[in-house]
C-alpha positions in Angstrom: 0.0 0.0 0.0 1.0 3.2 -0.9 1.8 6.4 1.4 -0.8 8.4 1.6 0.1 11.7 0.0 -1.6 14.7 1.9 -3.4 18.0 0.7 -0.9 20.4 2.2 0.7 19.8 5.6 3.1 22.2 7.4 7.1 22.0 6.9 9.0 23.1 9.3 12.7 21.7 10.5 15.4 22.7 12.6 14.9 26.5 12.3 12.0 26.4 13.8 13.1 24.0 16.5 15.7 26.5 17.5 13.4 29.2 17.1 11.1 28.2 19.5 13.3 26.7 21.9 14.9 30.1 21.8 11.7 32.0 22.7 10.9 29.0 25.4 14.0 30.0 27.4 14.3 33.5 27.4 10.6 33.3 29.3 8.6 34.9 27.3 5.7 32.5 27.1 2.7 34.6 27.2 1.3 36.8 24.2 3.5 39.2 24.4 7.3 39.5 24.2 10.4 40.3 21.4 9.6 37.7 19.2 5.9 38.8 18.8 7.5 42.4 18.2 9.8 41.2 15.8 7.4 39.4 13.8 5.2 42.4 13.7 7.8 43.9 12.0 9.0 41.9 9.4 5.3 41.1 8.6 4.9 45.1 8.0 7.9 45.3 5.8 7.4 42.6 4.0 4.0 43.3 3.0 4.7 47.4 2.4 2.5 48.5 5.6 3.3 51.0 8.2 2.7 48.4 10.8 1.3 44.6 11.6 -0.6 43.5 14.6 -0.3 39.4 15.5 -3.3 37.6 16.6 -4.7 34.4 17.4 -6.3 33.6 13.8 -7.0 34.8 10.3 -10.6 34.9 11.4 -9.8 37.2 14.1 -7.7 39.5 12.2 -10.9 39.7 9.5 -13.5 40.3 12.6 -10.7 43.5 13.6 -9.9 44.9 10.4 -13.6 44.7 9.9 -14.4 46.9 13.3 -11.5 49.0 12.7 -13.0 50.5 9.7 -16.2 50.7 11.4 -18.6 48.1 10.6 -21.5 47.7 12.8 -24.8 45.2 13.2 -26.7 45.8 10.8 -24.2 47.2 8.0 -23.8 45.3 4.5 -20.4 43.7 4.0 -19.6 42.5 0.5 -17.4 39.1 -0.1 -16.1 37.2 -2.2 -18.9 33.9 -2.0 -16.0 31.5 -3.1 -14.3 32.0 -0.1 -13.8 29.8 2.8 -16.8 29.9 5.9 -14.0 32.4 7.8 -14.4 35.4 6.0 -18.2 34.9 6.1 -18.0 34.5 9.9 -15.9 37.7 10.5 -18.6 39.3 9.3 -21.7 38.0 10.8 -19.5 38.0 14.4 -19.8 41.8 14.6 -24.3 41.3 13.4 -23.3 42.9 9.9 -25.2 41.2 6.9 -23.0 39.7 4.2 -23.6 40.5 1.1 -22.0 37.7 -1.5 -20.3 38.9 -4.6 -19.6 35.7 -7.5 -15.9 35.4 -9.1 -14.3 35.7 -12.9 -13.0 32.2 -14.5 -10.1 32.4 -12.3 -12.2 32.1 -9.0 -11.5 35.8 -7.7 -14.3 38.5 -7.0 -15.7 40.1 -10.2 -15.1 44.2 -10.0 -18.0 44.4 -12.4 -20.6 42.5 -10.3 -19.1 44.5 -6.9 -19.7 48.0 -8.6 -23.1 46.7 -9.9 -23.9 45.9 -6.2 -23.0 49.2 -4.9 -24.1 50.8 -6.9 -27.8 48.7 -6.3 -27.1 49.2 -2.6 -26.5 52.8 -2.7 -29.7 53.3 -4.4 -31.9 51.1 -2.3 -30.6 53.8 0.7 -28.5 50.7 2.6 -25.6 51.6 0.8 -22.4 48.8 1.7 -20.3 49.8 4.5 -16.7 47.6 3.7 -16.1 45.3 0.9 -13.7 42.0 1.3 -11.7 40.5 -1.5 -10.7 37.1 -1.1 -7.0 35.9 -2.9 -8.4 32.5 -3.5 -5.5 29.8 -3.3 -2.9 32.6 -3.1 -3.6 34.1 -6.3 -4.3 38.2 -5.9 -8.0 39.7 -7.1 -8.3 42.2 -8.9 -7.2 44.9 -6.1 -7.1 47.8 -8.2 -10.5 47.9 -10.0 -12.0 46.7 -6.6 -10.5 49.7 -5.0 -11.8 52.2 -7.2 -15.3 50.6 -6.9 -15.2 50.7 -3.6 -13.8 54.3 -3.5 -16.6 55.9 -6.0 -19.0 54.3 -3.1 -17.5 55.5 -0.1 -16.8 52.0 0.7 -13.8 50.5 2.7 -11.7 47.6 2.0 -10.5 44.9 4.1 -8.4 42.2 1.8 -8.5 38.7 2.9 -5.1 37.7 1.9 -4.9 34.4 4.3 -3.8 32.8 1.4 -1.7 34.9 -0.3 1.5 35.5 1.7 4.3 36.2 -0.8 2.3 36.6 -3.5 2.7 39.9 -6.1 0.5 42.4 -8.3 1.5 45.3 -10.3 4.7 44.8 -8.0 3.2 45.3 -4.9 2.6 42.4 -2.0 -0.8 41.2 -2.0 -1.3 42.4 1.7 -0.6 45.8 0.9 -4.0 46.3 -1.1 -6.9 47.6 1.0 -7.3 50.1 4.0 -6.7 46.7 5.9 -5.7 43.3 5.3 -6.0 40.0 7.2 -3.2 37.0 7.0 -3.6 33.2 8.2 -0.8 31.4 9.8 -3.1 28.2 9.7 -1.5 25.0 10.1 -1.6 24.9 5.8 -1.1 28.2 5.0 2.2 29.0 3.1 3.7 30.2 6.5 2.6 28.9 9.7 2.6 29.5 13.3 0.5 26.3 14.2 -2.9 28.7 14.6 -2.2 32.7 14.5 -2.5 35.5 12.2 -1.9 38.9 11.6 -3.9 42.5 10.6 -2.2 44.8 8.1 -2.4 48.0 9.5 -2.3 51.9 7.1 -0.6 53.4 10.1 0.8 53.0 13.5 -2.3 54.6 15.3 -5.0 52.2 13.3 -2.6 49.2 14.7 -2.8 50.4 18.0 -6.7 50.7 17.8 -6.1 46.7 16.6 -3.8 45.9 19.4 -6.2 47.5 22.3 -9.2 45.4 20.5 -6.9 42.4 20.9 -6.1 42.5 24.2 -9.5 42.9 25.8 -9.8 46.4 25.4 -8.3 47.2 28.7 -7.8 50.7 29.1 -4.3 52.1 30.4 -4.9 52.3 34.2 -3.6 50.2 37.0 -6.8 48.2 37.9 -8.8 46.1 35.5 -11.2 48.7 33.3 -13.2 48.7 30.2 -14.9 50.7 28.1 -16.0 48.4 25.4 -16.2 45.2 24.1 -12.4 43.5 23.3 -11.2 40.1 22.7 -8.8 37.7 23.5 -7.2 37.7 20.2 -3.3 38.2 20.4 -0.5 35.8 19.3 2.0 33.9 22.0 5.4 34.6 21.9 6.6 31.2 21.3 4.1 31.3 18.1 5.7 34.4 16.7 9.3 32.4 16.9 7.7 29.7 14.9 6.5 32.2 12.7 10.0 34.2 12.0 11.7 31.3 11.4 9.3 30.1 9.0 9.1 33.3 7.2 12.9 33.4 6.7 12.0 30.4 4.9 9.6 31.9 2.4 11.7 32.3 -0.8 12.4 28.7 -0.5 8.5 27.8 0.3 7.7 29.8 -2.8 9.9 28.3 -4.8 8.7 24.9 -4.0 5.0 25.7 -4.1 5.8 27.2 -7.6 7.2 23.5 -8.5 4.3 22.2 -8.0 2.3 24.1 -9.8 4.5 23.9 -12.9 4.4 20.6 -13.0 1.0 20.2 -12.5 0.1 23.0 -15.5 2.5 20.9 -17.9 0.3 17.6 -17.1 -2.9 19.8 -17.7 -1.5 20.9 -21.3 -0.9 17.4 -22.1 -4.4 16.6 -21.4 -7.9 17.2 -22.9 -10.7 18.8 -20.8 -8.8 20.0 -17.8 -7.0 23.2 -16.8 -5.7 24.4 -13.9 -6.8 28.1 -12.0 -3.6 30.3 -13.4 -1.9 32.2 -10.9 -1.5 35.0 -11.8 0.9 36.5 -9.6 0.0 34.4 -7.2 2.2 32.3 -4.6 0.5 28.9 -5.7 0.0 27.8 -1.8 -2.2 25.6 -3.8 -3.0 23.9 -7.0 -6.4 23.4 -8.3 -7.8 21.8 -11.9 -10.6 22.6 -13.6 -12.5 19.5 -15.4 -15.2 19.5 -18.1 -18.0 18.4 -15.9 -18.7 17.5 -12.8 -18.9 14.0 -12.8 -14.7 13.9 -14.0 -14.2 16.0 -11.1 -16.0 13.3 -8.7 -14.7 10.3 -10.2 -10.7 12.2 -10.3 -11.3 12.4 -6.4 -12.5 9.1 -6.2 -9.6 7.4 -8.5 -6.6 9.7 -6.3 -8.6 8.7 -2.7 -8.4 4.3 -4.2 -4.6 5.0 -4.3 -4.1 7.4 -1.2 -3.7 10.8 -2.6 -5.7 12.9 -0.6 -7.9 15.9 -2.7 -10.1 18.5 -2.2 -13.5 20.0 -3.8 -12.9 23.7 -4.5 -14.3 25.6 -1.8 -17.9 25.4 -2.0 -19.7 28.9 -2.3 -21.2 30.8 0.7 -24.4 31.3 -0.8 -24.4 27.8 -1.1 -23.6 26.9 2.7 -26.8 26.0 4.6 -26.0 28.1 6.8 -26.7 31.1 4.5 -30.0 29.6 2.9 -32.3 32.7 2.0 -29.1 35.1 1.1 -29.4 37.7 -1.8 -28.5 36.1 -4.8 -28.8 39.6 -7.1 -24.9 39.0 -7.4 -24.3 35.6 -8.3 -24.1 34.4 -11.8 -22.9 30.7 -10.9 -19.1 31.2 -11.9 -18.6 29.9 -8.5 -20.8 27.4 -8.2 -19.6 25.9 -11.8 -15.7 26.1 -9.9 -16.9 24.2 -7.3 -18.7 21.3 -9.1 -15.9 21.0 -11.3 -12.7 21.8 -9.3 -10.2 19.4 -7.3 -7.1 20.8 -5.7 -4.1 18.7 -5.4 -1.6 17.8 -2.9 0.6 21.1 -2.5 2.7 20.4 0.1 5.9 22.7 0.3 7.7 19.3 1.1 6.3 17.1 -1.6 9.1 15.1 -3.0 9.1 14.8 -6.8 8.3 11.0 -6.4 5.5 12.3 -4.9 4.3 14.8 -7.2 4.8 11.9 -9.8 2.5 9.6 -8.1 0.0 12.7 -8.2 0.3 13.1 -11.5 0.7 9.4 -13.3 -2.7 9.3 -10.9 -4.7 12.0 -12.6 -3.3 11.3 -16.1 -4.5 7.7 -16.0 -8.1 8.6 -14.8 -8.1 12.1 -17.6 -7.0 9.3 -20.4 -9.2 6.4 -19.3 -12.3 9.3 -19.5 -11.1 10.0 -23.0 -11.2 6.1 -23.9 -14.4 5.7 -22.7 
């Protein structure tokens, strides 16, 4: 029997190790310390912002971006439905109403369908208070004609680049688009801290407003006092020394991801009625094909799962989740929908050994060529 090849899985090695070992003994074991500072700062520079703020989750850095800019229950947030449940979340957390925007071919939110929608909104007198753009699979939407969409509406912008860590447009980080962005350090995200995050801040004062949020919103007095509702949202120490050593790392994560997807587009060209979502910029965290119908893309999964290659559906839509049954559909034109019914993603690993990606590939070729036989 055959390994079983996974999705995407962390890698970390002896940097880390020392890393957090490191942290462990200087005592700083609580969520505060150097190594949180540190990481805060390479995150900022990195990404071209004035400052970062590390928390306890991509989710959590979406729900404070999302109050920094002043949502409140009952506002309309527009996101990007192909998304996954997090972003969604963020926004009902704070009693806001989400309002779902569809994608392009690629899988990233339409500009076109978000200026349609405020400019619907607007009209109707609830205009929308923030939109969020979602980098699907690390690959960067269309930031600038969202921008200006959400600028001729009076709308902010929070980007939800969890997935896109390292990844470019126009030359400029993904994270630096938007009045705020949100990062995931999940366990499978192209950097890691085990769980964590971080909020992208436009200036030193905004990531202050973050950092109070964060830390229960205790005000700056001896005793125990607050004003408002905070959270217990900020990073450990030892978490941010995981998460500086893996970012040293990231050229060499980037490089590898972008292995995989290479070799995975060369497959797809060899082949009839499959393609893979282009990156466009993008870091490639993750790989995903495209078949011709939905019933290749179920019987692919099924054929990789009988020789343990683990796969994944594309994200399934959030108008789609039951959880959203009843939601405004005025901006969906089933671009999503058709992603999701006919989209796989394969194992991305940053570790995946050639052998590996070979296995992943003979795999898929012999269920794409068996289809055409049939």
């Amino acid at each position: 029997m055959n390994e079983i090849i996974p999705v995407c899985v962390p890698s970390v090695g002896p940097a880390e190790e020392a890393s957090v070992s490191a942290a462990m003994r200087s005592g700083w074991v609580a969520p505060a310390g150097p190594q949180v500072d540190a990481f805060e700062s390479e995150l900022a520079q990195l990404n071209d912002r004035p400052a970062a703020v590390c928390v306890s989750s991509g989710t959590a850095a979406l729900h404070l971006a999302l109050l920094a800019v002043g949502v409140t229950a009952g506002d309309e947030v527009a996101i990007a439905t192909l998304t996954f449940a997090a972003t969604a979340n963020a926004v009902s957390y704070i009693g806001a109403k989400p309002v779902f925007i569809d994608c392009d071919d690629n899988g990233v939110m339409s500009p076109e369908l978000l200026r349609l929608a405020l400019s619907e909104r607007a009209a109707a007198g609830c205009p929308i208070r923030a939109v969020v753009p979602v980098d699907v699979y690390g690959r960067p939407a269309d930031h600038p004609a969202i921008a200006e969409a959400a600028r001729d509406f009076g709308a902010a912008v929070v980007t939800d680049a969890a997935e896109s860590l390292g990844a470019h447009l126009d030359g400029r980080p993904a994270g630096s688009f938007g009045d705020f962005a949100a990062l995931s350090f999940n366990g499978n995200k192209i950097v890691t801290t085990s769980s964590g995050g971080a909020v992208l801040c436009p200036n030193p004062e905004s990531a202050e407003y973050v950092r109070y949020l964060a830390t229960q919103a205790r005000q700056p007095v001896a005793h125990y006092e607050h004003t408002e509702t905070g959270y217990n949202y900020r990073l450990s120490n030892i978490l941010a020394a995981l998460g500086s050593a893996q970012l040293a790392r990231l050229p060499e994560i980037l490089t590898a991801k972008r292995a995989n997807f290479a070799a995975y587009q060369a497959m797809a060209e060899r082949l009839d009625g499959i393609r893979v979502l282009e990156p466009a910029g993008g870091n490639c965290w993750m790989t995903a094909l495209i078949l011709e119908t939905e019933r290749d893309a179920a019987q692919l999964g099924e054929d990789l799962a009988a020789v343990g290659i683990e796969s994944r559906p594309v994200f399934k839509p959030m108008h789609l989740q039951p959880l959203h049954t009843g939601s405004d559909l005025s901006y969906i034109t089933g671009r999503a929908e058709d992603l999701f019914q006919r989209g796989i993603v394969l194992p991305s690993s940053t570790d995946l050994s050639v052998e590996q990606r070979q296995r992943v590939i003979d795999a898929v070729t012999a269920t794409c060529e068996s289809r055409s036989r049939v």
